[in-house]
N, C-alpha and C positions, 0 to 999 in steps of 0.2 A: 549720374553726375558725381566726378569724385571731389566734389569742392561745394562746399556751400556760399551761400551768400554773404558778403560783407566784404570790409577792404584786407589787403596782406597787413599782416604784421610786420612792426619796426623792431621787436623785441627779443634778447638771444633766442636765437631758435631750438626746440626740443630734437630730442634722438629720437624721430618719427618718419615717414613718409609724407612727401608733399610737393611743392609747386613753390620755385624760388625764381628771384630776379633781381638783379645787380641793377640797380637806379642811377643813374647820373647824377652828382649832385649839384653840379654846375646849368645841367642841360634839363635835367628832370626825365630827361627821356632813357628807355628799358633799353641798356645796352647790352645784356644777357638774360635771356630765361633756362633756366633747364624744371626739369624734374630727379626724383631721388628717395630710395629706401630712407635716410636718415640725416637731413637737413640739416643738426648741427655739423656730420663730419665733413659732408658736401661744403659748409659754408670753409672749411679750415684750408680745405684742400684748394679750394679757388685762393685763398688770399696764400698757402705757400706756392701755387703754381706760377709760370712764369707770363700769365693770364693780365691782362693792365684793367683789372678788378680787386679793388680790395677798399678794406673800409676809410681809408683816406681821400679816395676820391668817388667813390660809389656807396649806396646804403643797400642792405642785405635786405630784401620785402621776402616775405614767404607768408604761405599759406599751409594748414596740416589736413593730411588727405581725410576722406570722410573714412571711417574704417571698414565699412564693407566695397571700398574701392579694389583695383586690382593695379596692378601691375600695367597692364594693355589699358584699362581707363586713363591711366595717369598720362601714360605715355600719348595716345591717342588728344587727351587735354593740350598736351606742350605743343606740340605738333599743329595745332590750332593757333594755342596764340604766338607761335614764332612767325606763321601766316599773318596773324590778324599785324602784331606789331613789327615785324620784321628787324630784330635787333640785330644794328652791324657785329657783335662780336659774334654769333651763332653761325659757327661756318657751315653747318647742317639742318635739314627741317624739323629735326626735335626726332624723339625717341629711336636714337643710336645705339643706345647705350645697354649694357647685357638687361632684361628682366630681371628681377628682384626675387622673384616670386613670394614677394608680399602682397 
């Protein structure tokens, strides 16, 4: 399991590997999930993309992977709950994106 129990974090996120989600703040509901080697730079690069996510109308949730996670755990994770939640900004089923090999 690359996550343990408890809720995400609201708080600036660390240069780790983990499990993020752009929250509606109007609707409450997960309008993006991804996963990511390093959560703070992930968080930057969503709010300069040209992504309709950023901290004015969305809040950043993340969670930090457990450390003897992998790469394919994590990814495997996202991939879950983009199923379970199905958030309209994820135009793919979770773990597109190159491995980390963290």
């Amino acid at each position: 399991m690359p996550y343990g129990p408890g809720r995400p974090s609201r708080q600036p996120p660390p240069h780790a590997p983990g499990e993020y989600r752009w929250v509606n703040k109007e609707t409450k509901e997960r309008d993006y999930i991804g996963e990511t080697n390093d959560l703070a730079r992930r968080k930057g690069e969503h709010e300069r993309s040209d992504k309709p996510v950023d901290s004015s109308t969305h809040t950043f949730e993340w969670k930090e992977a457990d450390p003897s996670s992998t790469s394919e755990s994590r990814r495997e994770h996202e991939r879950k709950k983009i199923a379970q939640h199905h958030p309209p900004l994820n135009q793919r089923g979770g773990g597109g994106g190159r491995p980390s090999g963290r």
